[in-house]
SESEKOL-526525 format. One record per residue (C-alpha): residue in one letter; residue number from 1; x, y, z. Coordinates in pm, 1 decimal. Example, Ala and Ser with C-alpha at 12.3 -4.5 7.8 and 13.67 -1.06 7.14 Angstrom:
NODE residu num        x        y        z
NODE      a   1   1230.0   -450.0    780.0
NODE      s   2   1367.0   -106.0    714.0
// end
This chain:
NODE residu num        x        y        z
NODE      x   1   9873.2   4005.2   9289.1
NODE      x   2   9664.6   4304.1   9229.9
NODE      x   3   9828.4   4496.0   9508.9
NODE      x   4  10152.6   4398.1   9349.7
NODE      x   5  10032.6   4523.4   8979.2
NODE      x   6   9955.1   4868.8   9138.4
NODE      x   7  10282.8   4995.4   9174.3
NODE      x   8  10408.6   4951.9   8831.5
NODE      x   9  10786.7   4805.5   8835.4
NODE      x  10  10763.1   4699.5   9171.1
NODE      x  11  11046.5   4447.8   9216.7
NODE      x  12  11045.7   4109.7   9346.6
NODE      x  13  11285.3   4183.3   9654.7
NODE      x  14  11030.6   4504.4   9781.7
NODE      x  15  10734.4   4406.1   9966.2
NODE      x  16  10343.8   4462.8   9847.4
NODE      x  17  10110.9   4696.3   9913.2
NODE      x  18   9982.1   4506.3  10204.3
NODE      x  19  10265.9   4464.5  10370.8
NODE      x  20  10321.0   4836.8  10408.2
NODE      x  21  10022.3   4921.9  10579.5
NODE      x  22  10003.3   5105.3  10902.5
NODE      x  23  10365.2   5158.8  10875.3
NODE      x  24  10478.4   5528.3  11045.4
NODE      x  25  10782.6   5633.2  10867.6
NODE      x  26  10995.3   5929.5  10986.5
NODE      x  27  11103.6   6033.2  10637.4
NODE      x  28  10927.2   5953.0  10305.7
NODE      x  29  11274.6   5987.4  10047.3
NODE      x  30  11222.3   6061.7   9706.9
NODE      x  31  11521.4   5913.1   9507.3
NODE      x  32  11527.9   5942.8   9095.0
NODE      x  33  11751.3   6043.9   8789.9
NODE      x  34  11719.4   6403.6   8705.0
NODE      x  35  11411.5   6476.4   8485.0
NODE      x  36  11255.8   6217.4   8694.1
NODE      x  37  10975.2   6415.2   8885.7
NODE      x  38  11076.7   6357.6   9214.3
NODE      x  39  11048.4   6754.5   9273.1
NODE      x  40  10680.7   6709.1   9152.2
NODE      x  41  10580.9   6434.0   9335.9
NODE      x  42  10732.1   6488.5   9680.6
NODE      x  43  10591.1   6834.0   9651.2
NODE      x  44  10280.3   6677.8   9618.0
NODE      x  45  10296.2   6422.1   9861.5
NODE      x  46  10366.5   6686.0  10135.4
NODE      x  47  10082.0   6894.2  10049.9
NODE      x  48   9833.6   6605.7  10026.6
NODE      x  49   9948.8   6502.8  10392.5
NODE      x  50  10017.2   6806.9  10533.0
NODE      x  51  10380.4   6711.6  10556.1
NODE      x  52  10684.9   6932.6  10573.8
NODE      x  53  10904.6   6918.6  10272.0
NODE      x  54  11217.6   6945.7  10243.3
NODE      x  55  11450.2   6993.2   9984.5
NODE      x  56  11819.8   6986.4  10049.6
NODE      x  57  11927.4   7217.9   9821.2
NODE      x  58  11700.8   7497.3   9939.0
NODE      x  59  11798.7   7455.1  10297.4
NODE      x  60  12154.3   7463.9  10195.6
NODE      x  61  12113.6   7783.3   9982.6
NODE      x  62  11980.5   7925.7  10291.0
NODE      x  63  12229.4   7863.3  10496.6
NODE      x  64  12471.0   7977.5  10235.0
NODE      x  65  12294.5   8297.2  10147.0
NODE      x  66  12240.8   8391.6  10538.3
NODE      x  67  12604.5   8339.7  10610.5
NODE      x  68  12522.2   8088.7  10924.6
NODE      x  69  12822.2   7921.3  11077.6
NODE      x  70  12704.0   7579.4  10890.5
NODE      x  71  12692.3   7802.6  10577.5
NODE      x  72  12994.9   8009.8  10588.7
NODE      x  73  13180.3   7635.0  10590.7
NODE      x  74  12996.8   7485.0  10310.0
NODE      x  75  13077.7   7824.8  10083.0
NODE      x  76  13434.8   7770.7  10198.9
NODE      x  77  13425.9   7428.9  10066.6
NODE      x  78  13271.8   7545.6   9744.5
NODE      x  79  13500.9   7821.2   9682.4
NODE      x  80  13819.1   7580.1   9661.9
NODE      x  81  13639.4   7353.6   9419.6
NODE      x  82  13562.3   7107.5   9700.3
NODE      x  83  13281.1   6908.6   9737.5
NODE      x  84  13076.0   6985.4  10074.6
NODE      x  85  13145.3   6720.3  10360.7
NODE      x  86  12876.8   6500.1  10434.3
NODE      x  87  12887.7   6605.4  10811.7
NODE      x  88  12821.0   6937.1  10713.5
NODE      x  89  12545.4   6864.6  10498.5
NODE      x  90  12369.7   6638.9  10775.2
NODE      x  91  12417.2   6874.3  11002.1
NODE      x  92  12247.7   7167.3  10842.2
NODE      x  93  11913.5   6884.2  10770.1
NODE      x  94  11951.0   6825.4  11145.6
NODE      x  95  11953.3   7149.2  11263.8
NODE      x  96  11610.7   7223.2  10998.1
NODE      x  97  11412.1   6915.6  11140.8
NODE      x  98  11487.7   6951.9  11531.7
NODE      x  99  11349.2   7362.9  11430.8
NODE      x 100  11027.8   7158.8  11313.4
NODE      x 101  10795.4   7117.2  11620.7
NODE      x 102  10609.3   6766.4  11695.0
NODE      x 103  10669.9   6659.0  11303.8
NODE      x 104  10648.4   6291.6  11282.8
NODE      x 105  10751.3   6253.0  10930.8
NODE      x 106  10902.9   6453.1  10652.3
NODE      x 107  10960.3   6456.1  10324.8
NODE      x 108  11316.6   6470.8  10146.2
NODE      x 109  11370.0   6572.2   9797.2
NODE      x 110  11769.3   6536.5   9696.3
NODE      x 111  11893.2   6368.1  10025.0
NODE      x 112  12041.9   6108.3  10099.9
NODE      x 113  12255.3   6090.2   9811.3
NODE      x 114  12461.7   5825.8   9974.8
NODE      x 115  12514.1   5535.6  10159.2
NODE      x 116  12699.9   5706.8  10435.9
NODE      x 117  12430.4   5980.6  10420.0
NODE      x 118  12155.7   5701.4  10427.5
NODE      x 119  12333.6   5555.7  10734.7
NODE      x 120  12311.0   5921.2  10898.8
NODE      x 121  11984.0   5906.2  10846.0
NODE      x 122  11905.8   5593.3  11016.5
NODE      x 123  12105.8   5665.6  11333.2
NODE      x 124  11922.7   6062.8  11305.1
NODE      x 125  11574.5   5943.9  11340.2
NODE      x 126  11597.3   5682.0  11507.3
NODE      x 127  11694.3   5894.6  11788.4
NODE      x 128  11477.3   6201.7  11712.4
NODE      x 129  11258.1   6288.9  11995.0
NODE      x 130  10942.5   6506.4  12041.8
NODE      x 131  11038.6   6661.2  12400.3
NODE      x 132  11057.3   6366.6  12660.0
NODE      x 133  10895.9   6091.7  12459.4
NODE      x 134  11060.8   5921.4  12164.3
NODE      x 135  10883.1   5953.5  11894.1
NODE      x 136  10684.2   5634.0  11724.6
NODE      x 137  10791.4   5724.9  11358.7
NODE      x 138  11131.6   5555.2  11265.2
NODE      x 139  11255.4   5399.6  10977.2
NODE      x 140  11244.8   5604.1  10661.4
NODE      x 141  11069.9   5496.6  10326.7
NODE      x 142  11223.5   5529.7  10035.9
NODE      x 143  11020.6   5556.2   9718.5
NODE      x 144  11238.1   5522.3   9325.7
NODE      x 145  11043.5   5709.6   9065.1
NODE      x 146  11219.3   5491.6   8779.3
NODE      x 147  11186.2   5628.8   8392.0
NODE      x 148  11457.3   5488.4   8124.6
NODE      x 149  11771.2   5665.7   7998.0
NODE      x 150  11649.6   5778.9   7688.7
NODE      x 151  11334.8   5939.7   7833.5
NODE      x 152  11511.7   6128.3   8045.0
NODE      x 153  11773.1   6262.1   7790.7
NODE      x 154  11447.5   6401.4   7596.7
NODE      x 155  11233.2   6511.3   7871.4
NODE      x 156  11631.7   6742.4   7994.6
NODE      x 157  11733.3   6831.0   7694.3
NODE      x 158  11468.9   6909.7   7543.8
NODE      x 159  11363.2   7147.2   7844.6
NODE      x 160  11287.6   7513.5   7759.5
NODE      x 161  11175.7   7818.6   8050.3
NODE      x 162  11039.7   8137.9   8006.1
NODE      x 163  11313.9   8354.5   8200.3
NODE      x 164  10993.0   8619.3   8246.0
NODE      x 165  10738.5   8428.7   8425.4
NODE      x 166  10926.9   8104.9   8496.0
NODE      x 167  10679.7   7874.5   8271.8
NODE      x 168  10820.3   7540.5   8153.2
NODE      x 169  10838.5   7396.8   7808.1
NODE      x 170  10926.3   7076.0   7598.1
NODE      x 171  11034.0   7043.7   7261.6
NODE      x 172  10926.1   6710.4   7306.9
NODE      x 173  10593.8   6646.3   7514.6
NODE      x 174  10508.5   7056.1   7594.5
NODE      x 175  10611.0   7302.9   7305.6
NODE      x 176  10505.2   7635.3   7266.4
NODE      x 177  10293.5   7712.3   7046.0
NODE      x 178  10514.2   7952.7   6849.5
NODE      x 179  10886.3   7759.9   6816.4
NODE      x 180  11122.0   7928.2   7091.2
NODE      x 181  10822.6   8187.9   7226.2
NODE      x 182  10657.8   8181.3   7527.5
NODE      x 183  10254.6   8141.0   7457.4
NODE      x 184  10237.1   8423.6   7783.3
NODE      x 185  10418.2   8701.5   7759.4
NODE      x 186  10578.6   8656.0   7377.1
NODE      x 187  10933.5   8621.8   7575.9
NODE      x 188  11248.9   8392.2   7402.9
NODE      x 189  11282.1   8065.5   7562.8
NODE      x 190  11631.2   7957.2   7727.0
NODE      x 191  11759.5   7642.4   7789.2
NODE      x 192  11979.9   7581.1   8128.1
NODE      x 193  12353.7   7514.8   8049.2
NODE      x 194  12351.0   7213.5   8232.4
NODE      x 195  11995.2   7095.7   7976.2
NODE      x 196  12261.2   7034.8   7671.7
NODE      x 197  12291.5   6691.9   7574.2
NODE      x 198  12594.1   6648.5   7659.1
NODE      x 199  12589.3   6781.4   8000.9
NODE      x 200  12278.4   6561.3   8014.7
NODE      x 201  12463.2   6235.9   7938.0
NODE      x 202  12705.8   6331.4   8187.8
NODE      x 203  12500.8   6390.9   8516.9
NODE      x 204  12327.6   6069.6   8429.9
NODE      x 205  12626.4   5903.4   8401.7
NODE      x 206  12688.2   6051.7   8792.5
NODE      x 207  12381.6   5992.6   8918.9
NODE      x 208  12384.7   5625.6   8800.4
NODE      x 209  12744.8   5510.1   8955.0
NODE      x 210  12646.4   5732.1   9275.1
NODE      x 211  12282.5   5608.7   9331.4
NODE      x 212  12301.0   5240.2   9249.5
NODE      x 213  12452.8   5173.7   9581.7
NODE      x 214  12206.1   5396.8   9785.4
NODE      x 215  11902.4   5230.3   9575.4
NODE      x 216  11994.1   4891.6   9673.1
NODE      x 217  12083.8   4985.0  10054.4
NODE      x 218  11708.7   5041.1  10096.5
NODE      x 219  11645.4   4773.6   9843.0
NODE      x 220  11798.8   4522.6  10095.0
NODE      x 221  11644.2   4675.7  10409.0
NODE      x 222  11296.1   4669.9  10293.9
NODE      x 223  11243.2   4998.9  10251.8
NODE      x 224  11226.1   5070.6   9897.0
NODE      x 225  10927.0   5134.1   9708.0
NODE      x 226  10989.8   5156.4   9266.0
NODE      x 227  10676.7   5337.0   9094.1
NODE      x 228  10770.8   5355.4   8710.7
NODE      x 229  10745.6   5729.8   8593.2
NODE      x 230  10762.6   5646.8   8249.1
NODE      x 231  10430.6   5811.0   8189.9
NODE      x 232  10183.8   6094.1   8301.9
NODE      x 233  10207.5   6281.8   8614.5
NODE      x 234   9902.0   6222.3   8725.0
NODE      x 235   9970.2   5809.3   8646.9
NODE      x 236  10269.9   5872.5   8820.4
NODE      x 237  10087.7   6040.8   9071.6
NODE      x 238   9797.6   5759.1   9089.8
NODE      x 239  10076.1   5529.7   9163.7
NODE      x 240  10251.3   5705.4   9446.7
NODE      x 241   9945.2   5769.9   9622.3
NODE      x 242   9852.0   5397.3   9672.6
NODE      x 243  10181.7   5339.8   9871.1
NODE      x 244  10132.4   5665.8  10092.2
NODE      x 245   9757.6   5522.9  10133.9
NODE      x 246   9904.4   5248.4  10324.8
NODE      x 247  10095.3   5459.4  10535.9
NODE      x 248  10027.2   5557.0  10897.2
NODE      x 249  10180.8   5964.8  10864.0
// end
């Protein structure tokens, strides 16, 4: 039971503690509602294991912005108010792990975002090799950084930057200390069109109807891990780090 209390929110279907360890994933997925933390935390996870991270949306930007074959497609896509095709989206994460040399595991930040991508996924490492031997890491781990609805419409829309030095605010948990002012460089804060309320509301709304699904794929499988983030990062962090502890990566 205390393994079990550890990992707060943990639900009955997902196994304990114990029963994850010496597992060797291939992939270590951070899924969670915008405002979540799952950029923080898989950021961190990666550094504390010395793992390659990878976020989705930075390796499509690059292929975007360098005008590769994979790229040129996607911006196509984009540019008739399309959504991008999940087969071009794999492939570009493909192409960005085979380029990573004798990497047993990686972590994802913003993919899968579906079943069908999830499925991908599977099929992608479980036939992943490191030159002629296959490699021993397979089955990915997904890990739900859970914080309720409300939260998460005050921790977005009450989100503030400093366009100068890039520094992040809360009206909420992190003000400045002079209303609308960054405390380093005296700078007006903005707030990111898609921070209003109602654009808030709205991309939770999508990220609920489109994630349910994925969340209870690994849910079902055994592979899904739910740390409540409904409190500080480093609590948050505490938590994550007990599941990775079990972990053979």
């Amino acid at each position: 039971m205390i393994e079990r209390e550890a990992v707060h929110g943990l639900d009955h279907n997902v196994a304990t503690l114990g029963e994850l360890q010496g597992l060797r994933p291939a992939a270590i997925i951070f899924l969670g509602a915008p405002g979540a933390g799952k950029g923080t935390q898989s950021q961190q996870v990666a550094k504390d294991h010395s793992l390659p991270h990878i976020s989705t949306g930075d390796v499509f930007r690059t292929h975007v912005s360098n005008k590769t074959a994979l790229g040129l497609k996607a911006a196509e896509a984009m540019s008739r108010g399309m959504l991008v095709a999940d087969e071009l989206v794999c492939n570009m994460l493909a192409e960005y792990i085979q380029s990573l040399d004798h990497v047993g595991c990686v972590v994802l930040d913003g993919f899968p975002r579906s079943v069908a991508q999830a499925e991908w996924l599977d099929r992608f490492l479980r036939t992943r090799s490191s030159g002629m031997n296959e490699l021993p890491h397979t089955a990915p781990l997904a890990i739900q950084i859970s914080v309720p609805r409300d939260q998460l419409i005050r921790r977005l829309s009450g989100r503030r930057s400093c366009p100068s030095c890039g520094r992040i605010y809360n009206l909420h948990f992190h003000p400045a200390r002079n209303e609308g002012i960054c405390d380093y460089d005296g700078t007006t804060l903005q707030m990111r069109p898609d921070d209003s309320e109602d654009v808030v509301l709205e991309r939770l709304t999508v990220h609920e109807k489109n994630t349910f699904p994925l969340t209870e794929y690994y849910r079902r499988k055994g592979q899904l891990r739910e740390i409540d983030g409904n409190g500080a990062v480093d609590n948050v962090r505490t938590a994550i780090n007990l599941v990775t502890s079990m972990l053979t990566i």
